[in-house]
C-alpha positions in Angstrom: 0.6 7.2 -15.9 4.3 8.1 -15.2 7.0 5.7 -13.6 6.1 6.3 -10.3 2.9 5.6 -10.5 3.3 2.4 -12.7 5.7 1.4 -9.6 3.5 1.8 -7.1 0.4 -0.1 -8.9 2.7 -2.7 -9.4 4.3 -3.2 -5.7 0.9 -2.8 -4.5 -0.4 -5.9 -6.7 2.8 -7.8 -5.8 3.0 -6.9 -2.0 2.5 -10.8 -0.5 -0.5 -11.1 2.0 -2.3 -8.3 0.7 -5.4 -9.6 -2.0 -7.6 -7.3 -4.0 -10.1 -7.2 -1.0 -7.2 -5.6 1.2 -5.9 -3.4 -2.0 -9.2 -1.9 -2.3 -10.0 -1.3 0.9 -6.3 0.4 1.3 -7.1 2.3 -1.8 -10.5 3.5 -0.4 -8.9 5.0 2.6 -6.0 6.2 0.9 -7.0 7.2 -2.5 -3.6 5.7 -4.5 -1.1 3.2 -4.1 1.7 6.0 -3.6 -0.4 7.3 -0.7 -0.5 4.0 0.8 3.6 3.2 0.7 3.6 6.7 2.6 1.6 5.6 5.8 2.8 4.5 8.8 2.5 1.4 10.3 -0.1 2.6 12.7 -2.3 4.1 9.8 -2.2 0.7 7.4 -3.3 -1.1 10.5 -6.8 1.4 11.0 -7.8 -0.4 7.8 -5.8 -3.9 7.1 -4.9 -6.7 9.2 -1.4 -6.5 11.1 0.7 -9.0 8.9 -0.7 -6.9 6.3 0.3 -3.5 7.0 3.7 -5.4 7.9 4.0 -6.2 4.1 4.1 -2.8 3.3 7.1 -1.8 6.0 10.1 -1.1 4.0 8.5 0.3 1.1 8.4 4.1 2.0 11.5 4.6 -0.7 7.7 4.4 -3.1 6.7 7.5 -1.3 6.6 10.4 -3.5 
């Protein structure tokens, strides 16, 4: 597992509002956590509630 990766595990467990149920499901759509930190707004919300796919708005700088 390089850096990146390791990052984005990590913000994805830390994110506030978003449990394992919601990581899991975000991970099922998306296959990893640096996929998910490089959808939009609209695409987070297809799977997780809105105040979740909120949490996840200003992390794009995870996108790689």
């Amino acid at each position: 597992m390089d850096r990146s990766e390791l990052k984005a595990w990590l913000r994805l467990s830390l994110t506030d509002g978003v449990g394992n149920g919601a990581a899991r499901k975000l991970l099922a759509a998306f296959g990893s956590p640096q996929a998910i930190f490089c959808q939009t707004a609209d695409a987070l919300r297809q799977v997780v509630s809105e105040v979740q796919a909120s949490a996840f708005v200003g992390y794009q700088g995870l996108c790689e």
